[in-house]
BAMI-175681 format. One record per residue: x, y, z negated of N, C-alpha, C, CB in turn; residue number from 1; residue in three letters. Coordinates in Angstrom, 1 decimal, always signed. Glycine has a CB too. Example, Ala and Ser with C-alpha at 12.3 -4.5 7.8 and 13.67 -1.06 7.14 Angstrom:
2
rec n.px +13.2; n.py -5.7; n.pz -7.8; ca.px +12.3; ca.py -4.5; ca.pz -7.8; c.px +13.2; c.py -3.3; c.pz -7.8; cb.px +11.3; cb.py -4.5; cb.pz -9.0; marvex 1; lumdren ALA
rec n.px +12.8; n.py -2.2; n.pz -7.1; ca.px +13.7; ca.py -1.1; ca.pz -7.1; c.px +12.9; c.py +0.0; c.pz -7.9; cb.px +14.1; cb.py -0.6; cb.pz -5.7; marvex 2; lumdren SER
//
This chain:
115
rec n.px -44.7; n.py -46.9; n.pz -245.4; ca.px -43.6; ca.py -47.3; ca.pz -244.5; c.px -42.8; c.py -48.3; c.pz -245.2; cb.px -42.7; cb.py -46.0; cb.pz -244.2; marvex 1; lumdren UNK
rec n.px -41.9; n.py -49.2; n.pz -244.2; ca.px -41.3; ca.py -50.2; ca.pz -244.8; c.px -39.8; c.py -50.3; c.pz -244.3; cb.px -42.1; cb.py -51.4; cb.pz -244.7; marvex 2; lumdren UNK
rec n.px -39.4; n.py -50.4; n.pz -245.2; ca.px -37.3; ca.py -50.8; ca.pz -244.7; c.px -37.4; c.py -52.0; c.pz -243.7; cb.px -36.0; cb.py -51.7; cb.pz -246.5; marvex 3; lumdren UNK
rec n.px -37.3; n.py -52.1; n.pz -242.3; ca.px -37.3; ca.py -53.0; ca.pz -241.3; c.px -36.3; c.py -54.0; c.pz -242.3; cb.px -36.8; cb.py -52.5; cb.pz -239.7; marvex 4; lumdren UNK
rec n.px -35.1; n.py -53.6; n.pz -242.3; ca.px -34.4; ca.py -54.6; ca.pz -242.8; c.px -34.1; c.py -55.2; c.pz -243.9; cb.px -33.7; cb.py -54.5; cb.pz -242.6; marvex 5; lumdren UNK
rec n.px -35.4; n.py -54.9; n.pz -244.6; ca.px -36.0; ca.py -55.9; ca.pz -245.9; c.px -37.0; c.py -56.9; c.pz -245.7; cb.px -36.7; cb.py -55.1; cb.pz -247.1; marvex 6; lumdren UNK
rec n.px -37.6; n.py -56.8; n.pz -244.5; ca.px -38.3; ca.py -57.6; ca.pz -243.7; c.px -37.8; c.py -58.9; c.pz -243.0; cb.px -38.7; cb.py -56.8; cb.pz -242.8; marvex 7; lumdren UNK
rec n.px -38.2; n.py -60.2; n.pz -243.9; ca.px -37.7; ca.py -61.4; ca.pz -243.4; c.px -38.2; c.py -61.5; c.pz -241.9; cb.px -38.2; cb.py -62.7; cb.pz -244.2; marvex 8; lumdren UNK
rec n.px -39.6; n.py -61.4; n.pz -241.5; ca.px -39.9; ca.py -61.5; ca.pz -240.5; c.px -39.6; c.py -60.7; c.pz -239.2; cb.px -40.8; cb.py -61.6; cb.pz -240.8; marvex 9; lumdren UNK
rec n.px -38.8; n.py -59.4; n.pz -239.6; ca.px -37.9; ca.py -58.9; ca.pz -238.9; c.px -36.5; c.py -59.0; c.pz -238.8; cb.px -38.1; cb.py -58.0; cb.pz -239.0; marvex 10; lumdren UNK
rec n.px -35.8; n.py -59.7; n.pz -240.0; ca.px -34.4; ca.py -60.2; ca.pz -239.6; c.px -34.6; c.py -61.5; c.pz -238.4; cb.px -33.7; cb.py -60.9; cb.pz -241.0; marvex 11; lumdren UNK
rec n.px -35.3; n.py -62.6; n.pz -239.2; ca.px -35.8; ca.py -63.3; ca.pz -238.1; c.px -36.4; c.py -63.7; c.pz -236.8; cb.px -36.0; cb.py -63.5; cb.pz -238.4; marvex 12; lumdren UNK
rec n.px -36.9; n.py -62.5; n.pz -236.5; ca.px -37.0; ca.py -62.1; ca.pz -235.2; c.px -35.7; c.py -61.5; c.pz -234.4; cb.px -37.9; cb.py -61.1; cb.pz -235.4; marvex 13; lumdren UNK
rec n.px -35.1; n.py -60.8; n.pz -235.0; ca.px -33.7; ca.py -60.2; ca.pz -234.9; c.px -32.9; c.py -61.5; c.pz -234.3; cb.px -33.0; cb.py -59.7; cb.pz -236.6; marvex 14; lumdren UNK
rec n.px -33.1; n.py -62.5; n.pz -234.7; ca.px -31.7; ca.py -63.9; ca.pz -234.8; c.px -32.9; c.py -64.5; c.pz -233.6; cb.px -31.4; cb.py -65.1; cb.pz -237.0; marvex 15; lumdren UNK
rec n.px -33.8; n.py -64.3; n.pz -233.2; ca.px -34.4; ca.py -64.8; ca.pz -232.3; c.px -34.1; c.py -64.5; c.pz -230.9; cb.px -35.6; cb.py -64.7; cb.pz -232.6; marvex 16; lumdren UNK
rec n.px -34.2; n.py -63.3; n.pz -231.2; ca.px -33.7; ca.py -62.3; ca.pz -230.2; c.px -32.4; c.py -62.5; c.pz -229.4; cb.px -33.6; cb.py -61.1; cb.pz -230.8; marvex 17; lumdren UNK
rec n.px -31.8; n.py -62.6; n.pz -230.3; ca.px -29.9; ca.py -62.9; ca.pz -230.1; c.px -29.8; c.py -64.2; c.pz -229.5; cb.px -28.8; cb.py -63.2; cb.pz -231.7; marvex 18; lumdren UNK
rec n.px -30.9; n.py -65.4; n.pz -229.8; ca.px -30.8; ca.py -66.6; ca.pz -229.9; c.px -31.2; c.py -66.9; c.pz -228.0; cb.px -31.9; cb.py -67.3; cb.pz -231.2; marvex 19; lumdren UNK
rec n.px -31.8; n.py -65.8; n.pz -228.0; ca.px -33.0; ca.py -66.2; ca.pz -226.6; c.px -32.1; c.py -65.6; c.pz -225.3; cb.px -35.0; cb.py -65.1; cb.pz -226.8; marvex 20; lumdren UNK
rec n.px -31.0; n.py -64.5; n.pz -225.6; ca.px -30.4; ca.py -63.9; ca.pz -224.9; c.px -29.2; c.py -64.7; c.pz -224.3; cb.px -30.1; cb.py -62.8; cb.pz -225.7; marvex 21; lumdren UNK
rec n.px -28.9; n.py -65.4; n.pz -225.6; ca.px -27.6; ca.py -66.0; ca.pz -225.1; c.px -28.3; c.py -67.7; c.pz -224.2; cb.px -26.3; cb.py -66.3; cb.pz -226.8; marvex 22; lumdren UNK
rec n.px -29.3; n.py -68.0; n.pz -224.4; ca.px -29.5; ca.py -68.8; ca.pz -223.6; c.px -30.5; c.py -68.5; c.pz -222.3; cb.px -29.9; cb.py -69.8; cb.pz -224.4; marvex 23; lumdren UNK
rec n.px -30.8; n.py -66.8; n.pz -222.3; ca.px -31.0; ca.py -66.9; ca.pz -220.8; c.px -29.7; c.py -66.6; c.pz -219.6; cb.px -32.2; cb.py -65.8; cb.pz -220.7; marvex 24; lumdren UNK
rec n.px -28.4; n.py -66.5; n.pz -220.7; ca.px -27.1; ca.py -67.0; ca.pz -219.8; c.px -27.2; c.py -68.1; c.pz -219.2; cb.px -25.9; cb.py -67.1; cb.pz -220.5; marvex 25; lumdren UNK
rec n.px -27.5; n.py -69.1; n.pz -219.5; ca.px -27.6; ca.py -70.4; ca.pz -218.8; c.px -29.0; c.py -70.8; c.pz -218.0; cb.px -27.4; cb.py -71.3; cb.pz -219.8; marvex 26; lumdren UNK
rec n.px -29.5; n.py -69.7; n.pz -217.7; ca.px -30.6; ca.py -69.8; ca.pz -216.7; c.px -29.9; c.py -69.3; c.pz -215.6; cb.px -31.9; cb.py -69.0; cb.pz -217.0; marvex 27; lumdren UNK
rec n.px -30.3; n.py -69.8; n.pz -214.2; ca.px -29.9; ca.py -69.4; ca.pz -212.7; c.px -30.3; c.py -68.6; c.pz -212.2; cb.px -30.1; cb.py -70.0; cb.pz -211.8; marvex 28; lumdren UNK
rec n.px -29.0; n.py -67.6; n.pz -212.0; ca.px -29.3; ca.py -66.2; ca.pz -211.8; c.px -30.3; c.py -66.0; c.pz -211.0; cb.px -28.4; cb.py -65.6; cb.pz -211.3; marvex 29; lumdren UNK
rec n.px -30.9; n.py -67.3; n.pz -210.2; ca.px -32.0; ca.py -66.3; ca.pz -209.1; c.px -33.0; c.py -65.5; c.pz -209.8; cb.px -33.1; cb.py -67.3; cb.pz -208.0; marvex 30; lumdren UNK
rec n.px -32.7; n.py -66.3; n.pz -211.3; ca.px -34.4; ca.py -66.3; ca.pz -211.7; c.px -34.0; c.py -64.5; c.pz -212.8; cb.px -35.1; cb.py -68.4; cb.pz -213.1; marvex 31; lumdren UNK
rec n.px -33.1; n.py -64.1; n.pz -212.6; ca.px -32.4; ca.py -62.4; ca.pz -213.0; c.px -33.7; c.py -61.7; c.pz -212.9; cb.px -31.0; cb.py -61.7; cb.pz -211.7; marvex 32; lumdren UNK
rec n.px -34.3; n.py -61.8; n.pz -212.0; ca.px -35.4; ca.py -60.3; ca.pz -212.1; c.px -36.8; c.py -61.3; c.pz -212.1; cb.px -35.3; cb.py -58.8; cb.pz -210.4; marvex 33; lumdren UNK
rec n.px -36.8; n.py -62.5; n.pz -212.4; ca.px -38.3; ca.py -63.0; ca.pz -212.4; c.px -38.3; c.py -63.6; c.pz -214.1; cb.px -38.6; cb.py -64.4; cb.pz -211.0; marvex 34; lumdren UNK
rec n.px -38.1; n.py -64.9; n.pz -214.3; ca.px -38.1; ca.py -65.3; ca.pz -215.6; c.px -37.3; c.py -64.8; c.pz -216.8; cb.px -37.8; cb.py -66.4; cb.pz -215.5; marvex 35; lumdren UNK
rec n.px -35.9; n.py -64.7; n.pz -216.6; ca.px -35.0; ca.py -64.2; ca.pz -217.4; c.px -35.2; c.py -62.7; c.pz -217.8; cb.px -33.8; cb.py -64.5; cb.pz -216.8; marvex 36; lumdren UNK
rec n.px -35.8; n.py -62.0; n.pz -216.6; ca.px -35.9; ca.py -60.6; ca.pz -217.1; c.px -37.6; c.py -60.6; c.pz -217.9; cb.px -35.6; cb.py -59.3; cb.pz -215.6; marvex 37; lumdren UNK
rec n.px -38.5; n.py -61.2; n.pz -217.9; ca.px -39.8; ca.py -61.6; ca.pz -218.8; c.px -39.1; c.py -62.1; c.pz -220.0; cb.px -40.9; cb.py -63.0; cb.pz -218.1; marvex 38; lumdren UNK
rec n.px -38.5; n.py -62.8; n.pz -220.3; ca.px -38.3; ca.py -63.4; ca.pz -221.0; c.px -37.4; c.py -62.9; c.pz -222.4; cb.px -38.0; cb.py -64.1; cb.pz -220.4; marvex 39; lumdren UNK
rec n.px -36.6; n.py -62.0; n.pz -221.8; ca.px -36.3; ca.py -61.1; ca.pz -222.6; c.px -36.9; c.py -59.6; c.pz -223.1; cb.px -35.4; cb.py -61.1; cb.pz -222.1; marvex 40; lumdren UNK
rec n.px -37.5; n.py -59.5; n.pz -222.0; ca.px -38.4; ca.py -58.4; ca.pz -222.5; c.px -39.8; c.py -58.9; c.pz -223.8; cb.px -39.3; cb.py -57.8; cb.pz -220.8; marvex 41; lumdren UNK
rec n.px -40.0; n.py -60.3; n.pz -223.6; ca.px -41.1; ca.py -60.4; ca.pz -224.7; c.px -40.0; c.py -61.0; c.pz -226.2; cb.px -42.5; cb.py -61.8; cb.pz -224.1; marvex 42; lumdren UNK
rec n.px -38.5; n.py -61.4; n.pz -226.0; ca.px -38.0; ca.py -61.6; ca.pz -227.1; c.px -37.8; c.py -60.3; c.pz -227.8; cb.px -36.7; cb.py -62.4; cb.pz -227.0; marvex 43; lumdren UNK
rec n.px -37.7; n.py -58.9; n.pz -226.6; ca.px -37.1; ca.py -57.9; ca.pz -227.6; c.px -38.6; c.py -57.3; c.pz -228.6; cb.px -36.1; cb.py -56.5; cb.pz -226.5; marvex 44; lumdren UNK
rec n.px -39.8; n.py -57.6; n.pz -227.5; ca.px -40.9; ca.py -57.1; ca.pz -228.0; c.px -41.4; c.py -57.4; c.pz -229.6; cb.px -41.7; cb.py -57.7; cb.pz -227.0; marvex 45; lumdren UNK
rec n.px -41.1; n.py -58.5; n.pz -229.8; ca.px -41.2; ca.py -58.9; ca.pz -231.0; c.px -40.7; c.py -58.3; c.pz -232.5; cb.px -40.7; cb.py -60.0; cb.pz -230.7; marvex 46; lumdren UNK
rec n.px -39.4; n.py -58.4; n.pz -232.3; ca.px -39.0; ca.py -57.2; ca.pz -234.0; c.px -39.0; c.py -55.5; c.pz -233.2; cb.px -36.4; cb.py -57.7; cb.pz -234.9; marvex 47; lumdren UNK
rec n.px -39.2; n.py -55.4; n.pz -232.4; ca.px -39.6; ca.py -54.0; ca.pz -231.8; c.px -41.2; c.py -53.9; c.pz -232.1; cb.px -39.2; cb.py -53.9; cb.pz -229.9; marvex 48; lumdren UNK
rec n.px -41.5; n.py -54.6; n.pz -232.0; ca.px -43.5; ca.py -54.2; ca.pz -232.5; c.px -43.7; c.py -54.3; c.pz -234.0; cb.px -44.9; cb.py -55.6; cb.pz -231.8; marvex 49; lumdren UNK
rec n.px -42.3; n.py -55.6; n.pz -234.7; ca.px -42.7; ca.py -55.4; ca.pz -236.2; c.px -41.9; c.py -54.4; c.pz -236.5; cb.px -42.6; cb.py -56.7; cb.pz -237.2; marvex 50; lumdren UNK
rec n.px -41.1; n.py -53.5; n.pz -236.2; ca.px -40.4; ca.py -52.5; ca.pz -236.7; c.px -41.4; c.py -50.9; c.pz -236.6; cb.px -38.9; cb.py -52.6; cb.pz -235.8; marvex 51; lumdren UNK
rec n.px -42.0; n.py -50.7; n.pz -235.3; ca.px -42.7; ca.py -50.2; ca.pz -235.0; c.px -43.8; c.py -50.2; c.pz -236.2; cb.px -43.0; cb.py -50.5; cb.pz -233.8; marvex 52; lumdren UNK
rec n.px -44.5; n.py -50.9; n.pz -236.2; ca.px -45.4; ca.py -51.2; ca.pz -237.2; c.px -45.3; c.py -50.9; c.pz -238.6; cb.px -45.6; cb.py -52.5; cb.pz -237.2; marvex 53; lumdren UNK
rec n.px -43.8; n.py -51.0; n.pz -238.8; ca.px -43.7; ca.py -51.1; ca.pz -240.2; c.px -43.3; c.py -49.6; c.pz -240.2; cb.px -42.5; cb.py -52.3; cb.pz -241.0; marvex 54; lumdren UNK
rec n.px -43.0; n.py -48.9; n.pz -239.5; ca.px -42.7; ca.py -47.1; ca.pz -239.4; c.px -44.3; c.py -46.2; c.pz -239.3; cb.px -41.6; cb.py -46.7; cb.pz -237.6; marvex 55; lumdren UNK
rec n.px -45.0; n.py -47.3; n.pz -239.1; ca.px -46.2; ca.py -46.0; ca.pz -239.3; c.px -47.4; c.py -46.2; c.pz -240.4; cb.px -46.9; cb.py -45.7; cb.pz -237.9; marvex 56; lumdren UNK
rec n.px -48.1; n.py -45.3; n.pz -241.0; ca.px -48.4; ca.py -44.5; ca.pz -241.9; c.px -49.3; c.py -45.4; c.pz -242.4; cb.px -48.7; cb.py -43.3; cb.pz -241.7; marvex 57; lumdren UNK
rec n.px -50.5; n.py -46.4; n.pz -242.2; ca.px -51.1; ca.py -47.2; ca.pz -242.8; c.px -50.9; c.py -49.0; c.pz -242.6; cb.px -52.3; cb.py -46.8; cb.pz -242.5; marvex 58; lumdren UNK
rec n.px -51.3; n.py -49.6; n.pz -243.4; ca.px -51.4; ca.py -51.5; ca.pz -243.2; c.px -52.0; c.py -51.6; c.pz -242.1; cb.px -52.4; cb.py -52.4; cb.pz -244.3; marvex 59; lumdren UNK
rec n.px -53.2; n.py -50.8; n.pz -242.0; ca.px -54.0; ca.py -51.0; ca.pz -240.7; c.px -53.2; c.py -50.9; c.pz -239.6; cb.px -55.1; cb.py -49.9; cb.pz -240.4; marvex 60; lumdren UNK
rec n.px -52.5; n.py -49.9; n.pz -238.9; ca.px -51.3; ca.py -50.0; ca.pz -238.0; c.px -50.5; c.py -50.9; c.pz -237.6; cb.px -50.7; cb.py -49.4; cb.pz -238.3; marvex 61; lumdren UNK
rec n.px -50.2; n.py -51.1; n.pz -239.2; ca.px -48.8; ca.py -51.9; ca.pz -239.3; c.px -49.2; c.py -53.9; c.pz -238.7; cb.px -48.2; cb.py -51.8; cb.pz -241.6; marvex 62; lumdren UNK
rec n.px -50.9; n.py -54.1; n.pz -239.7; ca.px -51.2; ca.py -54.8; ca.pz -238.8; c.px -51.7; c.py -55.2; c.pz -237.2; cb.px -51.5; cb.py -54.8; cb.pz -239.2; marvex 63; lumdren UNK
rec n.px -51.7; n.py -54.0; n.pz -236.6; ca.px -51.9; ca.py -54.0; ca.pz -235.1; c.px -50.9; c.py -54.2; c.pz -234.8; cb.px -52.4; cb.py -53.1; cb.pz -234.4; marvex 64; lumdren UNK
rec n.px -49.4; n.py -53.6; n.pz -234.7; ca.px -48.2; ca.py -53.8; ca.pz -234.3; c.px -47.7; c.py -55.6; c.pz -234.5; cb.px -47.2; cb.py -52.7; cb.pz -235.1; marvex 65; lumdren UNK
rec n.px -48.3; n.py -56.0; n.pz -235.9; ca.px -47.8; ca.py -57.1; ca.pz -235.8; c.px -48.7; c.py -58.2; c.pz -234.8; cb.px -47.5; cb.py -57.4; cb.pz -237.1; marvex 66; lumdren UNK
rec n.px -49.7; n.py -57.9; n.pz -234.7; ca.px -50.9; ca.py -58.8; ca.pz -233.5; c.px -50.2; c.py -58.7; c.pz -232.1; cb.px -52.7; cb.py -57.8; cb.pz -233.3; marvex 67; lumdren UNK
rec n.px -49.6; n.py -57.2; n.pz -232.1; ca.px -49.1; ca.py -57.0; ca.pz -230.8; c.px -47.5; c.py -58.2; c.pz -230.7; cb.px -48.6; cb.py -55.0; cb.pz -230.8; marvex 68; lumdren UNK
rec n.px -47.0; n.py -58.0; n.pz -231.8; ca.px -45.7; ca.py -58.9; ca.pz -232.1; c.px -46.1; c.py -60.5; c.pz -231.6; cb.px -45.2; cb.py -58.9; cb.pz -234.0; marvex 69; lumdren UNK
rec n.px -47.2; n.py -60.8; n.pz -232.4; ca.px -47.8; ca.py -62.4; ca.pz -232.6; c.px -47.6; c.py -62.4; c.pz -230.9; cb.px -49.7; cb.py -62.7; cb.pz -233.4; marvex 70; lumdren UNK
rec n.px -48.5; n.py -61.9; n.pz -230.1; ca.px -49.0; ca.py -62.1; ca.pz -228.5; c.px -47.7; c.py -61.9; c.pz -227.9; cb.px -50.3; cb.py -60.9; cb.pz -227.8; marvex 71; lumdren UNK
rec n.px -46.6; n.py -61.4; n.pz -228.2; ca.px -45.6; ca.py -61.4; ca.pz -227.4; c.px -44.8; c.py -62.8; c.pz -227.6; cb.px -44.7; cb.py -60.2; cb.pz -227.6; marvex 72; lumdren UNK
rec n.px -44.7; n.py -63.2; n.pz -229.1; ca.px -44.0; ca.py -64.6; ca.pz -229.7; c.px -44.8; c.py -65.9; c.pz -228.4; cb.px -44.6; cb.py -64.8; cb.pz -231.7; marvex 73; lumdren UNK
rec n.px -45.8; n.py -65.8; n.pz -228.4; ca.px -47.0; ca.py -66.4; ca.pz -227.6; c.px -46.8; c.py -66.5; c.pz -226.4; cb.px -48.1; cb.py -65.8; cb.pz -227.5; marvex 74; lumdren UNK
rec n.px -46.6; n.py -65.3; n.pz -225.3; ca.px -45.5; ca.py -65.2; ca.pz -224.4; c.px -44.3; c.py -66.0; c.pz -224.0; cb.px -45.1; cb.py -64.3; cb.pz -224.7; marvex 75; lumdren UNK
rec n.px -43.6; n.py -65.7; n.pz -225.4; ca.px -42.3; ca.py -66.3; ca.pz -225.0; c.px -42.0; c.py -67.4; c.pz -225.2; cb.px -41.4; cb.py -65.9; cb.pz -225.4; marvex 76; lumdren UNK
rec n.px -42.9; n.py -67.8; n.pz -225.8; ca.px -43.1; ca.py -69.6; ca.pz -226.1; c.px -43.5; c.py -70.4; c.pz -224.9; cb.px -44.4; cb.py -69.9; cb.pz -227.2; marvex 77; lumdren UNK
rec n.px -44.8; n.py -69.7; n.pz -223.9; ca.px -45.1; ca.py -70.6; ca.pz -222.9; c.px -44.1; c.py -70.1; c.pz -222.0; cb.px -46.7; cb.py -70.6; cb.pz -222.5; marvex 78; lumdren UNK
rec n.px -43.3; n.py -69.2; n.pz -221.7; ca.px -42.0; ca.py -68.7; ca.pz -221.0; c.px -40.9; c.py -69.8; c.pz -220.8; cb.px -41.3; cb.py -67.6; cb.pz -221.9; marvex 79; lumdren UNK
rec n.px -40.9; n.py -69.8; n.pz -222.5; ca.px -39.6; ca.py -70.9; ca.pz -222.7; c.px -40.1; c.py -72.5; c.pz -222.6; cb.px -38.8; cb.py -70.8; cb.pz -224.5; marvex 80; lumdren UNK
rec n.px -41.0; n.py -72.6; n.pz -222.5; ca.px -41.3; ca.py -74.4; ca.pz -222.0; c.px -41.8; c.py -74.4; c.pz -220.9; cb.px -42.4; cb.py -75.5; cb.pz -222.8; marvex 81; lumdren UNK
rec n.px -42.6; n.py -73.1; n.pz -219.9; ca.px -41.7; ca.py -73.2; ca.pz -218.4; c.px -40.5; c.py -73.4; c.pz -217.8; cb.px -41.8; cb.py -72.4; cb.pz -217.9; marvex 82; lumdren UNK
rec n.px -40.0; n.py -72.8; n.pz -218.6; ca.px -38.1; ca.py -73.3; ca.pz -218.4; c.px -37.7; c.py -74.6; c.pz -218.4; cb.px -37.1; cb.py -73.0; cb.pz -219.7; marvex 83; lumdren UNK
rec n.px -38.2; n.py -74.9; n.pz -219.6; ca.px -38.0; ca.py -76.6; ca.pz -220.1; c.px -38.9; c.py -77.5; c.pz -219.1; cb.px -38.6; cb.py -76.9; cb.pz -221.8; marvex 84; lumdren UNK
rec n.px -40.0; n.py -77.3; n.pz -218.5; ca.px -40.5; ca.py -78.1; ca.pz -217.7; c.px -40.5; c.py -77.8; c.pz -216.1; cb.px -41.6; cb.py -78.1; cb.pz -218.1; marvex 85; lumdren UNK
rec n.px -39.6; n.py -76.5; n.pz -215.8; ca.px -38.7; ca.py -76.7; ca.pz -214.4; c.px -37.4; c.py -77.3; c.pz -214.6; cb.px -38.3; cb.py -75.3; cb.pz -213.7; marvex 86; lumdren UNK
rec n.px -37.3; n.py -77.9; n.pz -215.3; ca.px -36.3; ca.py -78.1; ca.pz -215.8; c.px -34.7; c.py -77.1; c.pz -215.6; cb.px -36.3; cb.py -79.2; cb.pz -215.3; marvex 87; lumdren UNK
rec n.px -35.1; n.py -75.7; n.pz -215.9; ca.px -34.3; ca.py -74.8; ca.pz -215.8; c.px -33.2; c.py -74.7; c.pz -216.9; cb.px -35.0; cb.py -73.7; cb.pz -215.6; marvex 88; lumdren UNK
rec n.px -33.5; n.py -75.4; n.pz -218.3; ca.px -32.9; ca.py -75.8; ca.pz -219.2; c.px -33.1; c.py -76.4; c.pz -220.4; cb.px -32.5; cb.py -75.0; cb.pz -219.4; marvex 89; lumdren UNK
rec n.px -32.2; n.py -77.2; n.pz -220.6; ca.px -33.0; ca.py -78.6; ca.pz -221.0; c.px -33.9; c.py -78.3; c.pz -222.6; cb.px -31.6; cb.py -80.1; cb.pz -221.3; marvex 90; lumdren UNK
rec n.px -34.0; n.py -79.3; n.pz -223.3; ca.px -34.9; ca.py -79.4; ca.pz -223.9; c.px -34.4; c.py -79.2; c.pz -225.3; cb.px -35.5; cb.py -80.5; cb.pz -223.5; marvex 91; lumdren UNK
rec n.px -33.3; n.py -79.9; n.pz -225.5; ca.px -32.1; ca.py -80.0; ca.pz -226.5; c.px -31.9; c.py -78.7; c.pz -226.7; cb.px -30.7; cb.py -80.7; cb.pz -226.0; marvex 92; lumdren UNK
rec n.px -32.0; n.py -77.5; n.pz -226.1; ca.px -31.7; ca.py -76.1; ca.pz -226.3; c.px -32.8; c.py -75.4; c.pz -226.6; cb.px -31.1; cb.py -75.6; cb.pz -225.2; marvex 93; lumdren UNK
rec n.px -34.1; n.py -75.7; n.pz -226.0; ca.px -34.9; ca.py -75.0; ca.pz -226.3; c.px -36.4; c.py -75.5; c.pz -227.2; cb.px -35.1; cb.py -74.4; cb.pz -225.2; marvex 94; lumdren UNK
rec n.px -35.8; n.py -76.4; n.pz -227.6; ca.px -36.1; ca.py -77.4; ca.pz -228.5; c.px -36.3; c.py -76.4; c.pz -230.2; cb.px -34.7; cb.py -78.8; cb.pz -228.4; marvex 95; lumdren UNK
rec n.px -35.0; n.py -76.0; n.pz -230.6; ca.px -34.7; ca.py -75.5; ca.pz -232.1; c.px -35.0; c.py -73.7; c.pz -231.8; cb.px -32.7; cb.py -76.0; cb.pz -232.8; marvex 96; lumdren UNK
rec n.px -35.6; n.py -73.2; n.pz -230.4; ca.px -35.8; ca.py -72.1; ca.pz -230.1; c.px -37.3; c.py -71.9; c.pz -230.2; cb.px -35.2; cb.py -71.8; cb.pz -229.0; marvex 97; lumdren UNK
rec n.px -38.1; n.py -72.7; n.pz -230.4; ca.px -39.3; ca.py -73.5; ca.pz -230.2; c.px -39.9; c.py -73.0; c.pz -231.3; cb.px -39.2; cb.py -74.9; cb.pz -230.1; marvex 98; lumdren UNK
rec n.px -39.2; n.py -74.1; n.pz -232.4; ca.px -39.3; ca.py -74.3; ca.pz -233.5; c.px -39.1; c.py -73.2; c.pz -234.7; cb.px -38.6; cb.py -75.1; cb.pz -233.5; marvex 99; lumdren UNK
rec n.px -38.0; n.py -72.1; n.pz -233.9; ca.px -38.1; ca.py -70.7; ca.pz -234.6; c.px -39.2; c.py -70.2; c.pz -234.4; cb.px -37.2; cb.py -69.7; cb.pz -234.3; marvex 100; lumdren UNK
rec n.px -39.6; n.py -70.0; n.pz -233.2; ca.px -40.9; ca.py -68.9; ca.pz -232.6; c.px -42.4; c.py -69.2; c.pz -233.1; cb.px -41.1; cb.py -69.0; cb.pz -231.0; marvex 101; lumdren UNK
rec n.px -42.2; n.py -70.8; n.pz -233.6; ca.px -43.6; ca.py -71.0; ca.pz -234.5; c.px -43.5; c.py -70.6; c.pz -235.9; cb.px -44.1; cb.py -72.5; cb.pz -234.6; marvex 102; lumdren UNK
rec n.px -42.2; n.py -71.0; n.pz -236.3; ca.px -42.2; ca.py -70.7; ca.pz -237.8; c.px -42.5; c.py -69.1; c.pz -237.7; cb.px -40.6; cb.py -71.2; cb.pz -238.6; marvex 103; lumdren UNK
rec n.px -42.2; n.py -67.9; n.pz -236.9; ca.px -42.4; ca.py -66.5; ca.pz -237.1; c.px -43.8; c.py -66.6; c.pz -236.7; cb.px -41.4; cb.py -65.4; cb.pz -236.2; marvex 104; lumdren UNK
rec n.px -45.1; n.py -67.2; n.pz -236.0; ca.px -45.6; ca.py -66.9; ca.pz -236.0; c.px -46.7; c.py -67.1; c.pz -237.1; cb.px -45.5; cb.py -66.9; cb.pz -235.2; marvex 105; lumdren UNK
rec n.px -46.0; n.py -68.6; n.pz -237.6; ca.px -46.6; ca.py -68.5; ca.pz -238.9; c.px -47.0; c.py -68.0; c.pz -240.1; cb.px -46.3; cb.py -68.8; cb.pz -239.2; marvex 106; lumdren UNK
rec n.px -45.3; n.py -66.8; n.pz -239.7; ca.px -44.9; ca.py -66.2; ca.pz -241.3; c.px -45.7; c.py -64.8; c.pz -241.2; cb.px -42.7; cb.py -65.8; cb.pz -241.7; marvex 107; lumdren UNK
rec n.px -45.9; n.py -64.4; n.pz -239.5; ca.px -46.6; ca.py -63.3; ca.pz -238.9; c.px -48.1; c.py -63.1; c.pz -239.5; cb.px -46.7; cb.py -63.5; cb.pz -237.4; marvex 108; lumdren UNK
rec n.px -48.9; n.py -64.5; n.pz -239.1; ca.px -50.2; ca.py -64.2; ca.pz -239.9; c.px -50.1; c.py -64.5; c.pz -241.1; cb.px -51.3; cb.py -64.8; cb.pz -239.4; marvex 109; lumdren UNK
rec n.px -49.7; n.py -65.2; n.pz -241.8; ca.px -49.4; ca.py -64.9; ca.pz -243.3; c.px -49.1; c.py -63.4; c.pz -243.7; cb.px -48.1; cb.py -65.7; cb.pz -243.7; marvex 110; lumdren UNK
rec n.px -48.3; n.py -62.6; n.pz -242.7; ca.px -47.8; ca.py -61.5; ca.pz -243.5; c.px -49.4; c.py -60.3; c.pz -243.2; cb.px -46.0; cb.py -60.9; cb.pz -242.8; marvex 111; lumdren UNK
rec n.px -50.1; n.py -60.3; n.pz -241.9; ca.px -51.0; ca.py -60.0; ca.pz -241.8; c.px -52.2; c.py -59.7; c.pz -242.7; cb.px -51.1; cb.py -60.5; cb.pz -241.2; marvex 112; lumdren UNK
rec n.px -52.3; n.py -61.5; n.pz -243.3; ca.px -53.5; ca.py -61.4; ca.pz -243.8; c.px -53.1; c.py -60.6; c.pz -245.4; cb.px -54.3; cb.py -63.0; cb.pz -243.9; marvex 113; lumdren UNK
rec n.px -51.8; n.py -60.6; n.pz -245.6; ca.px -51.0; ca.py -60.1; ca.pz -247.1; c.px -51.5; c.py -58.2; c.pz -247.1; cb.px -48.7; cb.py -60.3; cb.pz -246.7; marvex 114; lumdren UNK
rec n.px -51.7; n.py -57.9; n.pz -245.8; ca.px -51.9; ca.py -56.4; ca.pz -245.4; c.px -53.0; c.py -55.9; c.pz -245.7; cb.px -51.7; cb.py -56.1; cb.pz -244.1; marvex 115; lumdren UNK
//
């Protein structure tokens, strides 16, 4: 088992999470139960699968949870540049949101193959 919150890749998921919430405030409400509510369900997915992961009893596990984590980051990536290419919110915003969700998925299989 592991302290979630010694886990960079779970703080930073954490700050992703926060990050993705406050800018599906500026999405149009129609999109309340279609995009915005996907979209937050695969930001929470993410430090919820590496937290999961890190609570149970082998690496082997801990690596599935995080595979599970990776495919939701994956998700929310082609999510968030659907946005950006309805032009539901610009680019400038989800531009440096982008750029977090690769760097975690980076740090994700790095931490994988560490397991």
């Amino acid at each position: 088992m592991h302290k979630i919150e010694d886990l960079k890749i779970w703080r930073k998921s954490m700050e992703l999470t926060k990050s993705v919430y406050k800018i599906c405030a500026e999405l149009p409400s129609d999109e309340r139960f279609g995009l915005i509510s996907q979209i937050k369900r695969c930001a929470v997915s993410i430090p919820s699968n590496i937290a999961e992961g890190a609570g149970r009893n082998s690496q082997k596990e801990f690596a599935h949870f995080l595979s599970i984590a990776n495919g939701s980051s994956y998700e929310l990536q082609t999510q968030l540049m659907l946005s950006m290419e309805l032009k539901l919110i610009s680019e400038d915003i989800i531009k440096p949101i982008l750029e977090n969700i690769i760097e975690i998925q980076k740090m994700n299989y790095g931490f994988q193959k560490s397991l």
